[in-house]
N, C-alpha and C positions, 0 to 999 in steps of 0.2 A: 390635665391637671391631676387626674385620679392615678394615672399610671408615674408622674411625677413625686408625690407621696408613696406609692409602692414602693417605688426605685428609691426613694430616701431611708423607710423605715429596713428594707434588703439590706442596704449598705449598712447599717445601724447594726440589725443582727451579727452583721456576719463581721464588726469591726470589732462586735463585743466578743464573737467566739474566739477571733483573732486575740484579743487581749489578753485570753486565757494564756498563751502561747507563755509572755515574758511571766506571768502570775504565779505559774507552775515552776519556772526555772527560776524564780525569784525566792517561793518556797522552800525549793529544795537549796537554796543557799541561806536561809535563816533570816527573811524579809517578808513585809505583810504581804499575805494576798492579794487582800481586796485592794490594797493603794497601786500595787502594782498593775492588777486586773483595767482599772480605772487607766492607769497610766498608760498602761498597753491599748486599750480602747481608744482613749485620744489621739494618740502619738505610737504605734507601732513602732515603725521603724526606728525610732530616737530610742523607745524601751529600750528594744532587743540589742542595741550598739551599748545601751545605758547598762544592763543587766550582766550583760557578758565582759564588761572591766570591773564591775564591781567586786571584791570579795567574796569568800566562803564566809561568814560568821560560823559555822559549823565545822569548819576544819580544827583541827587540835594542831595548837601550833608544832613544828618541828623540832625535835628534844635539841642540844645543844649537840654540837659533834663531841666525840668523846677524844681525847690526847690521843697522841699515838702510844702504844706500850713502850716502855724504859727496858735499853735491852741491860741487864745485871752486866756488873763490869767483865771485861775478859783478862780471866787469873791463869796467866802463864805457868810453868814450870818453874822460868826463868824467878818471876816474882815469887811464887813459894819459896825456892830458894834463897831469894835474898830476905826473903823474911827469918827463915830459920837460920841465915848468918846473921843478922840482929840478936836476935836471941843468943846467938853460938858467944857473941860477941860482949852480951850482956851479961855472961854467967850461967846463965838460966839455964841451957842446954850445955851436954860434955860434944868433946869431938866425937864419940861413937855417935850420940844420939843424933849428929848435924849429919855425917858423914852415909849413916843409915837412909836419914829420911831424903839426902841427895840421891843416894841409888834408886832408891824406893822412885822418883821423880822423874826420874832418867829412864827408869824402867832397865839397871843394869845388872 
């Protein structure tokens, strides 16, 4: 009987040292200790499966993705020129002044 009671209050200790196990990983995720300590003492194994799906409470959630960059449009020669024949066409610009900034474009 006496060795009965040893082997019980054994297993006691060593179920509470055990409990520490999920108390401490339950901690370090932003959960009470002692309920968990307790939980892990009763029910070890259920903790440890319990502990390990649960959430970080202490993670910072992850920032939003950010857009991809906008590539600026691509300005041709071709479209420079047809802009300064708008122009040419509107008055605004003389034939020199269209004719120049074609070479200039052309690179002639």
């Amino acid at each position: 009987m006496e060795f009965l009671v040893a082997y019980l209050i054994f297993c006691l200790i060593i179920a509470a040292g055990l409990g520490v196990i999920p108390a401490y990983i339950a901690r370090d995720k932003g959960y009470s200790f002692g309920r968990w300590w307790f939980y892990g003492w009763m029910l070890f194994i259920v903790a440890m499966i319990h502990i390990s799906l649960l959430p970080d409470k202490n993670a910072r959630p992850a920032p939003p993705p950010s857009p991809p960059p906008r590539k600026p449009p691509a300005w041709g020669a071709a479209d420079e020129i047809r802009k300064y024949k708008e122009l040419l066409d509107s008055g605004i610009l003389t034939q020199e002044e269209f004719d120049r900034k074609k070479a200039q474009l052309l690179d002639l």
